[in-house]
N, C-alpha and C positions, 0 to 999 in steps of 0.2 A: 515415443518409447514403447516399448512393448510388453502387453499385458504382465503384470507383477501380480503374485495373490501371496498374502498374509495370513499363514494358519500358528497354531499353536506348535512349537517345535517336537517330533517324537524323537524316541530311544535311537532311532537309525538315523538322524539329523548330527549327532553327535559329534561324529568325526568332522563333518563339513563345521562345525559351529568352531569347534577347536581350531581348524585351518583358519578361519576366518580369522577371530580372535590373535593368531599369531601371526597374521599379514600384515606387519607393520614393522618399525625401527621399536616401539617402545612392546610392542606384542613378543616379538623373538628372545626379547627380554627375559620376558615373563611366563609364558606359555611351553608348554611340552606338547610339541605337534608328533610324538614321534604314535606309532603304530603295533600293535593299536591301544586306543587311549589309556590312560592312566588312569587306573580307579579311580582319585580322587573329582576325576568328570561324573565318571556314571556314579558315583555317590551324590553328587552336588546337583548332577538331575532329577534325579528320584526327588531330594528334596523339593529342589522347586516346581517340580511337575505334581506331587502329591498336596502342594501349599494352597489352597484355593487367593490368596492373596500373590502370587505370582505368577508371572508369565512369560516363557520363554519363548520369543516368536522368531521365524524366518520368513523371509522375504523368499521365493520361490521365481523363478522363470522355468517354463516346461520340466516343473520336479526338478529342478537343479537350482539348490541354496545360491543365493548370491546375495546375504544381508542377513544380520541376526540383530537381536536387544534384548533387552530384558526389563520387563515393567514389573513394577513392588508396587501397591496401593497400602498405603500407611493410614493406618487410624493415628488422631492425636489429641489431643485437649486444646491447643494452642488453636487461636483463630477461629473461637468457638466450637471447638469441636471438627473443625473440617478434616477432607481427606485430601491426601499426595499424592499425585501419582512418580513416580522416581524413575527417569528409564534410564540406563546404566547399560554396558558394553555392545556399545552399538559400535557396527562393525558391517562394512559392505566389501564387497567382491573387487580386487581393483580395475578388473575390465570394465565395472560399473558402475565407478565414481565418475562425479562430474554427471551423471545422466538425469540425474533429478529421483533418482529412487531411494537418498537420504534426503528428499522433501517427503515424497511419500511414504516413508518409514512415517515418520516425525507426527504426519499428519494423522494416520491410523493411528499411533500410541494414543495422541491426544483424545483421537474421539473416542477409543477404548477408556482415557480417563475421567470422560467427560460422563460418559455412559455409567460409571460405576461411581458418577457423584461428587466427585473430585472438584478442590475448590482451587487447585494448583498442583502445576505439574514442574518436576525440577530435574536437576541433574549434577554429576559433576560430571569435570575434564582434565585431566594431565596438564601440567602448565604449558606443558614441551607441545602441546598438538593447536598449533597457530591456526593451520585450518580449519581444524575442528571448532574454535572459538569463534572464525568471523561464519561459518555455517550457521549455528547456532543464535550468533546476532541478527543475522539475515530472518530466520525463523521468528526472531523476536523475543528470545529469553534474554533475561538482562542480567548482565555478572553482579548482582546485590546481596552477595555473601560473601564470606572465605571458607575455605573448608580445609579441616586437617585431617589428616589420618595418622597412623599409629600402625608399624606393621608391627605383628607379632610373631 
């Protein structure tokens, strides 16, 4: 495979993160890919780019996005005090599934939360994404929760 580098996502990554995000059956859904973005993105960046507890990263080949996520590192009390790390709308290029560069996503989040202390790292997933499930098994996280949400 060829060279991938993981930086912090900027203001001009935007669009590409958006595309990303709505490359999918349950993304088309959900997402407004239309042009150009919908404030409610460049708001929701700002936040998480100004948060020192978050991180919006892309996955890059020669400056061109092909993979985003988003890491949360959670304080908590629970478990002595430990930290989470949570990676959340992970999303790769479809020319570039299957290539192993959602292992090496996976693998940098982790050391990113291993680095800031992290005594576990979690996730959710969409029921409806099979794939996504046995990738994730394959990695080694183990489905030993349920989790709800609430849209509002």
């Amino acid at each position: 495979m060829t060279q991938i580098t993981f930086r912090k996502a900027r203001a001009g990554d935007i669009p590409a993160i958006i595309a990303l995000l709505g490359d999918d059956g349950l993304g088309r859904q959900r997402e407004d890919t239309s042009s150009p973005p919908n404030p409610r993105y460049l708001e929701a960046f700002k936040a998480i780019d100004a948060d020192p507890r978050q991180l919006q990263v892309v996955a890059a080949l020669d400056e061109t996005v092909v993979g985003t996520m988003q890491v949360t590192f959670i304080p908590g009390l629970s478990r002595q005090g430990a930290w989470r790390g949570q990676i959340e709308g992970v999303r790769i290029a479809a020319a570039h599934r299957g290539s192993g560069l959602g292992r090496q996503m996976f693998e940098w989040a982790i050391d990113q939360c291993r680095a800031k202390g992290c005594a576990l790292v979690q996730l959710t997933t969409d029921k409806k994404r099979l794939d996504a499930h046995r990738f994730y098994d394959r990695l080694g996280f183990v489905g030993s929760h349920v989790g709800y949400k609430l849209t509002l």
